[in-house]
C-alpha positions as CSV (number, residue, x, y, z in Angstrom):
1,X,-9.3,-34.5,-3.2
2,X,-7.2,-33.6,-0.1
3,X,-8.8,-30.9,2.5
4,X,-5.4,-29.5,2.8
5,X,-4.6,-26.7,0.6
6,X,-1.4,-25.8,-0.7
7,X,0.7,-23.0,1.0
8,X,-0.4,-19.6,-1.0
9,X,2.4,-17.4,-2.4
10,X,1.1,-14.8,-0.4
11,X,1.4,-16.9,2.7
12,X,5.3,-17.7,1.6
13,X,5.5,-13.8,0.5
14,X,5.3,-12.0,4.7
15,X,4.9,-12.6,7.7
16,X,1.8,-14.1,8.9
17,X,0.0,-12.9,12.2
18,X,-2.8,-15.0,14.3
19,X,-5.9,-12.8,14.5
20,X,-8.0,-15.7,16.0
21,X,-8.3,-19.0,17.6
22,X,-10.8,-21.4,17.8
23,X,-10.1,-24.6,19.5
24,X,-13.0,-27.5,18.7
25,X,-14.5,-29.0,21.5
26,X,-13.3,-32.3,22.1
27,X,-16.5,-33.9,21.5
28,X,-17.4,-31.9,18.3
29,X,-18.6,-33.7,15.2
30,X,-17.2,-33.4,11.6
31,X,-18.2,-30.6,10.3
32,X,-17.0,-28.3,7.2
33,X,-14.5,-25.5,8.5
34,X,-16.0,-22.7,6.8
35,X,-19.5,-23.7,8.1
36,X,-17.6,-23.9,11.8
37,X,-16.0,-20.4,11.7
38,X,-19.1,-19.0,10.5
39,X,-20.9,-20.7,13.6
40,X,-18.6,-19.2,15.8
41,X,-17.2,-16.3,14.5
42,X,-19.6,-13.1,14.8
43,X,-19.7,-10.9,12.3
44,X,-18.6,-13.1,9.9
45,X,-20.1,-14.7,7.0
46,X,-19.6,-18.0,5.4
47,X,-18.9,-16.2,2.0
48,X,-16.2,-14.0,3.7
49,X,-14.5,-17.5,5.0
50,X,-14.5,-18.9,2.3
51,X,-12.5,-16.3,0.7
52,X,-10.0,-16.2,3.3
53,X,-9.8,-19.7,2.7
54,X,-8.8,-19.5,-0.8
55,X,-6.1,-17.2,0.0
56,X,-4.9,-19.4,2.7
57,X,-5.5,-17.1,5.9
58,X,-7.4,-20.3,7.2
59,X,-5.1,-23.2,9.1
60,X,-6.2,-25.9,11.1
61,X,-3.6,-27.1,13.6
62,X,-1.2,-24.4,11.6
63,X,-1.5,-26.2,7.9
64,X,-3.6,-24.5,5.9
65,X,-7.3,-26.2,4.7
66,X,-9.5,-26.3,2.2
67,X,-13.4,-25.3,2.6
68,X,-14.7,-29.0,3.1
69,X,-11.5,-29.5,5.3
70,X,-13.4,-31.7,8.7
71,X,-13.3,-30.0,12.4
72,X,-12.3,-32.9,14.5
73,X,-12.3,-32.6,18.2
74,X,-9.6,-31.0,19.4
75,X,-8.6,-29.0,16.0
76,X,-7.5,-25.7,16.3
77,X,-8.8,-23.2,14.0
78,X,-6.5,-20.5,13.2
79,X,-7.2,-17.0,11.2
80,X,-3.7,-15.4,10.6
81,X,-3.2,-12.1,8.3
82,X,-0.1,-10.8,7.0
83,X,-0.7,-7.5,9.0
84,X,-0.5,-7.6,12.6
85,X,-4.0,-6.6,14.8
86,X,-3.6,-3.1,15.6
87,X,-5.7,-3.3,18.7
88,X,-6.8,0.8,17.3
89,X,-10.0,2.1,18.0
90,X,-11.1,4.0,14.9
91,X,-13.9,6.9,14.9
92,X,-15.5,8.1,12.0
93,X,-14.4,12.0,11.3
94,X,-16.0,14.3,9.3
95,X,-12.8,15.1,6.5
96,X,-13.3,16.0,3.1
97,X,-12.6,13.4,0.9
98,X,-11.5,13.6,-3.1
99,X,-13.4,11.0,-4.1
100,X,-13.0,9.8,-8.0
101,X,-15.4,7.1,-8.1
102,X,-17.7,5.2,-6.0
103,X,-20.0,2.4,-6.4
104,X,-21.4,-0.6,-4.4
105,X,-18.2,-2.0,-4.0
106,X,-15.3,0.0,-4.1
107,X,-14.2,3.8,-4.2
108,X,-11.4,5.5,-5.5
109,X,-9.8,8.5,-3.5
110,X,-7.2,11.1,-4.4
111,X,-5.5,11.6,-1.4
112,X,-4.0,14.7,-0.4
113,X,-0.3,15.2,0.4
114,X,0.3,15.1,4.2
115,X,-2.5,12.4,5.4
116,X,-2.1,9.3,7.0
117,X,-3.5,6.6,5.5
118,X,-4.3,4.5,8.7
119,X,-3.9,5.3,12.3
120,X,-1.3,4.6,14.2
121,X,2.3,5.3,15.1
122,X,1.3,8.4,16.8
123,X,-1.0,9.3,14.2
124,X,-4.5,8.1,15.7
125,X,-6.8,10.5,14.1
126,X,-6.9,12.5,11.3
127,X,-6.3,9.7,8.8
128,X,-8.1,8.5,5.7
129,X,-9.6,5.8,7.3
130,X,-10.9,8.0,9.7
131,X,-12.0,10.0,6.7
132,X,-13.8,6.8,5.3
133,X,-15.2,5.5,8.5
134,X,-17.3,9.0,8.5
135,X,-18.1,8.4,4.7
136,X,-19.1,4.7,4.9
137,X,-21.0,5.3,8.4
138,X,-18.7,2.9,10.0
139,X,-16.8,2.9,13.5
140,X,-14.6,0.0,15.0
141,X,-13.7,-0.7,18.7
142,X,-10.4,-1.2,19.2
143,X,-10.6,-4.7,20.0
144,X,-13.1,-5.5,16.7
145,X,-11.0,-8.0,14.6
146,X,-11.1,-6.5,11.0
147,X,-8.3,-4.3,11.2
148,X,-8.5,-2.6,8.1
149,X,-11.8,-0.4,8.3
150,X,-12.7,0.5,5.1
151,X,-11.2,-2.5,3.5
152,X,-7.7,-0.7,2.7
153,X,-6.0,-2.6,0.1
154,X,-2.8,-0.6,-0.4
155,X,-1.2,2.3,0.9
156,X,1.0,5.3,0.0
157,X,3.4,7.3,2.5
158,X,2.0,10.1,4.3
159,X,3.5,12.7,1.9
160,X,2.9,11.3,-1.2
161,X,-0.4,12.5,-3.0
162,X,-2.3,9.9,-5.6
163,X,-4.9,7.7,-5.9
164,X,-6.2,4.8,-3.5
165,X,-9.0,2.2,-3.8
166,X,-11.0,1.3,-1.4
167,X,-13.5,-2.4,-1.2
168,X,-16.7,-1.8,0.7
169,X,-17.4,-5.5,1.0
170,X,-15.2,-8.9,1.6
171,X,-15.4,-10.0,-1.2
172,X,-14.1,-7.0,-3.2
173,X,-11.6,-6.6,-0.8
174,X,-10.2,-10.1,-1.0
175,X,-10.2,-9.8,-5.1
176,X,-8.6,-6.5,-5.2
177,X,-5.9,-8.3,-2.9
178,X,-5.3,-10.8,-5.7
179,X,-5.1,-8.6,-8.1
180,X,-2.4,-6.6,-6.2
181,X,-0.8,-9.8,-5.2
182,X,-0.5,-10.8,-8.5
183,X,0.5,-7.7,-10.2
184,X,-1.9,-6.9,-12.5
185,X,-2.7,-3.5,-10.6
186,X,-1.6,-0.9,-13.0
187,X,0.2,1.8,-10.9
188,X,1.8,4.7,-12.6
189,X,3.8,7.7,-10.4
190,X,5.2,11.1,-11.2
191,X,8.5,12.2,-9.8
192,X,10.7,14.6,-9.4
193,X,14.4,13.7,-8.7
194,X,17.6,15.2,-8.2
195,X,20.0,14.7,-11.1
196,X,20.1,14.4,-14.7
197,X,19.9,10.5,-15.5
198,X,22.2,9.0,-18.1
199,X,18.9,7.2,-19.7
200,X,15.6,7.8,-20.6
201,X,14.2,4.7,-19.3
202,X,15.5,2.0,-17.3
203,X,14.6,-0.9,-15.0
204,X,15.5,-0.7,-11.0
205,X,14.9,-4.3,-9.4
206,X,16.3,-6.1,-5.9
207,X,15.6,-7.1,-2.2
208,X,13.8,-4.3,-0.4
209,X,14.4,-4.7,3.5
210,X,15.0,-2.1,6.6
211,X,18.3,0.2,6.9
212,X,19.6,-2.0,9.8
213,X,21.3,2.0,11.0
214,X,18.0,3.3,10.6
215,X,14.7,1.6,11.4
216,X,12.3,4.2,9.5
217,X,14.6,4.0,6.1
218,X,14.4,0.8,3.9
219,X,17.7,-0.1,1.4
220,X,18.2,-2.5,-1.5
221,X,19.9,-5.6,-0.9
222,X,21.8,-7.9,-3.2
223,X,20.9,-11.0,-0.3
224,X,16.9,-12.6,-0.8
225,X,16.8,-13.2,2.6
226,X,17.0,-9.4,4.0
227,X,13.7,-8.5,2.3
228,X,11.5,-8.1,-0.2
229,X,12.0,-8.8,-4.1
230,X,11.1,-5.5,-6.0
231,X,10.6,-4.1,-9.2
232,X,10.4,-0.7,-10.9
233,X,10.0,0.5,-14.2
234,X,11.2,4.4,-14.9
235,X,11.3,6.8,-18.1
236,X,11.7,9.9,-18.0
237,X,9.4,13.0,-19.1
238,X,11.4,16.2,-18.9
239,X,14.9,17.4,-18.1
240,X,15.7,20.1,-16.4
241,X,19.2,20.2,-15.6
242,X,19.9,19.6,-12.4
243,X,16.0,17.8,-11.8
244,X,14.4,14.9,-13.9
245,X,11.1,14.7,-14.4
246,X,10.4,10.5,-14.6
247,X,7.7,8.3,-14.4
248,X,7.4,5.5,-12.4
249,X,5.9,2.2,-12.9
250,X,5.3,-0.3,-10.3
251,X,5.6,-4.1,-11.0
252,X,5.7,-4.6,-7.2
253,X,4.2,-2.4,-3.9
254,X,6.9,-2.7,-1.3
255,X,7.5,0.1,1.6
256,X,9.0,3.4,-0.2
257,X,10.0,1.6,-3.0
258,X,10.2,4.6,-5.4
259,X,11.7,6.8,-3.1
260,X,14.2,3.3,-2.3
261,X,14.8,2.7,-5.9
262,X,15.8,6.3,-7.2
263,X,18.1,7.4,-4.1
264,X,19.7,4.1,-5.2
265,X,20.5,5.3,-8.9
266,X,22.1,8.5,-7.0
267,X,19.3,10.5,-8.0
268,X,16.9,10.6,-4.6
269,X,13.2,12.4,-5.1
270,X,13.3,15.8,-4.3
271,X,12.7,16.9,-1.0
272,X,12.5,13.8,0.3
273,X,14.1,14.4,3.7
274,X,14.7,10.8,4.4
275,X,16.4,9.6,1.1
276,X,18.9,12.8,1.1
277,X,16.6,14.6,-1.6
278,X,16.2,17.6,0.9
279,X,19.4,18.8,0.8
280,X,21.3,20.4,-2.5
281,X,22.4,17.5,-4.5
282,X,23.2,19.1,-8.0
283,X,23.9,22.6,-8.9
284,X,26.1,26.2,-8.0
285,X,27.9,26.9,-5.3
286,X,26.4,30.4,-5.0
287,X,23.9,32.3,-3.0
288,X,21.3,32.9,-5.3
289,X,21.0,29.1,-6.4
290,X,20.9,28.1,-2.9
291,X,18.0,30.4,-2.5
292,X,16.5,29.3,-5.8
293,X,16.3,25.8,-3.9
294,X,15.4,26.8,-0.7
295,X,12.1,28.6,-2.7
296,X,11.3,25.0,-4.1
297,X,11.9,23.5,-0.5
298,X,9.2,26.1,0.1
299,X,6.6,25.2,-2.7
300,X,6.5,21.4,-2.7
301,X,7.5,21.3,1.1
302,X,7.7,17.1,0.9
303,X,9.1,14.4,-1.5
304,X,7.7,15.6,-5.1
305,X,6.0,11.8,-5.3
306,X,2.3,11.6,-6.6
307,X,0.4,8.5,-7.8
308,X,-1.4,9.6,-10.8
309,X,-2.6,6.6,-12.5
310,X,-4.1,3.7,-10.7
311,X,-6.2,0.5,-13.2
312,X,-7.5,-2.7,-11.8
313,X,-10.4,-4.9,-12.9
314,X,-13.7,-4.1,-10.6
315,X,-14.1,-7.4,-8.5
316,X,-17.3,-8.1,-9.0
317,X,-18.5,-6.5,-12.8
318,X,-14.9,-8.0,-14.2
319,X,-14.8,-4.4,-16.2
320,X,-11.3,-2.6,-16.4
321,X,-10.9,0.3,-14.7
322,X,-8.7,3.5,-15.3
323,X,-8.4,6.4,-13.6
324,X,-6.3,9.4,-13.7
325,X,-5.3,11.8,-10.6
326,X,-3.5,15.4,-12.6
327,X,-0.2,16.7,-10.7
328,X,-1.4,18.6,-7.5
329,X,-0.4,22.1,-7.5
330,X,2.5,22.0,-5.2
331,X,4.3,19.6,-7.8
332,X,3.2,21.4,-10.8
333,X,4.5,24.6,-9.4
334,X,7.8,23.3,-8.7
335,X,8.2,21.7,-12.2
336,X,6.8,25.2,-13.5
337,X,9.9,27.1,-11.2
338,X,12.5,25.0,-12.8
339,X,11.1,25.5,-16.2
340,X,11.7,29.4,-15.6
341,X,15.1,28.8,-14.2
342,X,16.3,27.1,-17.0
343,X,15.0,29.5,-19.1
């Protein structure tokens, strides 16, 4: 059997970054390479290499091994991530956290519209991790090499409310990965959008890259090469004349992809300032409807985006889990105002 190990999709998917070196000693015996890094990598167990292994985060001399791969002198031992180190310190901070479930190895949070998931960016505290770091009793120095304290798996935008998980351990963290890698996370949004749609369900698929006019929006693309391939599944739930009510299933996680994908079918989320949706896209000319959308500006004051259902298999029990997050009240009040209106 060779020690090499194939290239991972995930490898082939992103980017990868180089999170650390080891370079063998020129007169160092064979020895295993997950029994090496374990030697002399602290804070790391031989368990959590050997899961990084398998998911092909581990290259020797930049091809990537398998766990009984040989370190020969010389060898260099690389750990690369498809995340870049954030070089962030992060301190625990005493937030309130809506926490849905929590066992050994994972939790589940409904997060609030308006957080940050991570730090960074300009947004060093405050943040869920931050939140977590408090709730775990965790802190990490800036220059500590896991870069994702409280084993973050996914993330949704700072204004979109929903439901996250969370490992507590490698080894969760690394299946829960695969599962999202793979796609069998189920991941199930409520919108609201601007416009009536022709359909009442529909597919929205294509590249996903960067707005090369505006580095903070993303765009679809026909070309493979200028991003990510992505997928979502829509229906919609109630009509309202000038708004849709739709739900949104994910088949893929890229950047914004919702918000991406509907401002692409002409009908952006509403009040989402970066995709158009905070500006009247449907509707009267006259004063009073203008002030009739300026009031729903006012109650749901950010894209009308929440992820209410989130199912996965727990990584270490193998049972499914499903769990539901209702419509916070800034949404429901919203869909309640245009209920009245077109009344």
């Amino acid at each position: 059997m060779s020690e090499h190990a194939p290239l991972t999709p995930l490898a082939e998917e992103q980017p990868l970054f180089e999170h650390f070196r080891l370079v063998a000693d020129k007169k160092q015996a064979p020895e295993r390479v997950d029994r090496y890094i374990a030697a002399h990598q602290e804070d790391t167990s031989r368990s959590r290499v050997q899961q990084a292994i398998k998911l092909g985060y581990v290259r020797v001399n930049d091809v990537p091994v398998k766990a009984n791969y040989l370190v020969r002198p010389d060898d260099i031992i690389s750990f690369v991530m498809p995340y870049e180190r954030r070089g962030v310190e992060i301190l625990p901070e005493n937030i309130p956290l809506d926490i849905v479930y929590e066992d050994d190895d994972l939790l589940v949070v409904n997060k609030a519209a308006g957080m940050v998931v991570h730090p960074g960016h300009g947004n060093y505290n405050g943040t869920l991790v931050n939140a977590l770091a408090y709730h775990l009793g965790l802190r990490q120095e800036a220059d500590e090499g896991d870069e994702r304290m409280g084993m973050l798996v996914h993330r949704i935008d700072k204004d979109t409310s929903g439901l996250l998980v969370c490992a507590k351990n490698p080894t969760a963290q690394v299946e829960l990965a695969r599962q999202f890698f793979v796609h069998s996370i189920d991941r199930i949004y409520t919108a609201v959008v601007w416009g009536n749609l022709a359909d009442d369900e529909g597919t929205v698929q294509g590249t996903i890259g960067r707005d090369p006019n505006d580095r903070l929006r993303f765009r679809v693309y026909d070309d493979p090469e200028k991003g990510k391939w992505a997928v979502t599944h829509w229906k919609v739930l109630e009509r309202y004349g000038f708004i849709t009510v739709v739900e949104c299933r994910l088949e893929t996680g890229r950047t914004h992809q919702i918000r991406v994908h509907m401002s692409s079918l002409g009908h952006p989320l509403f009040n989402d300032e970066r995709y158009g949706g905070a500006e009247i896209r449907q509707g009267t000319i006259y004063a009073k409807y203008r002030q009739f959308i300026h009031n729903c500006f006012q109650l749901c004051p950010r894209q009308a985006l929440h992820a209410r259902t989130l199912g996965f298999t727990h990584p270490v029990s193998g049972q499914r889990l499903h769990f539901e997050a209702p419509i916070p009240e800034d949404m429901r009040a919203l869909i309640q105002k245009w209920k009245d209106y077109t009344r």
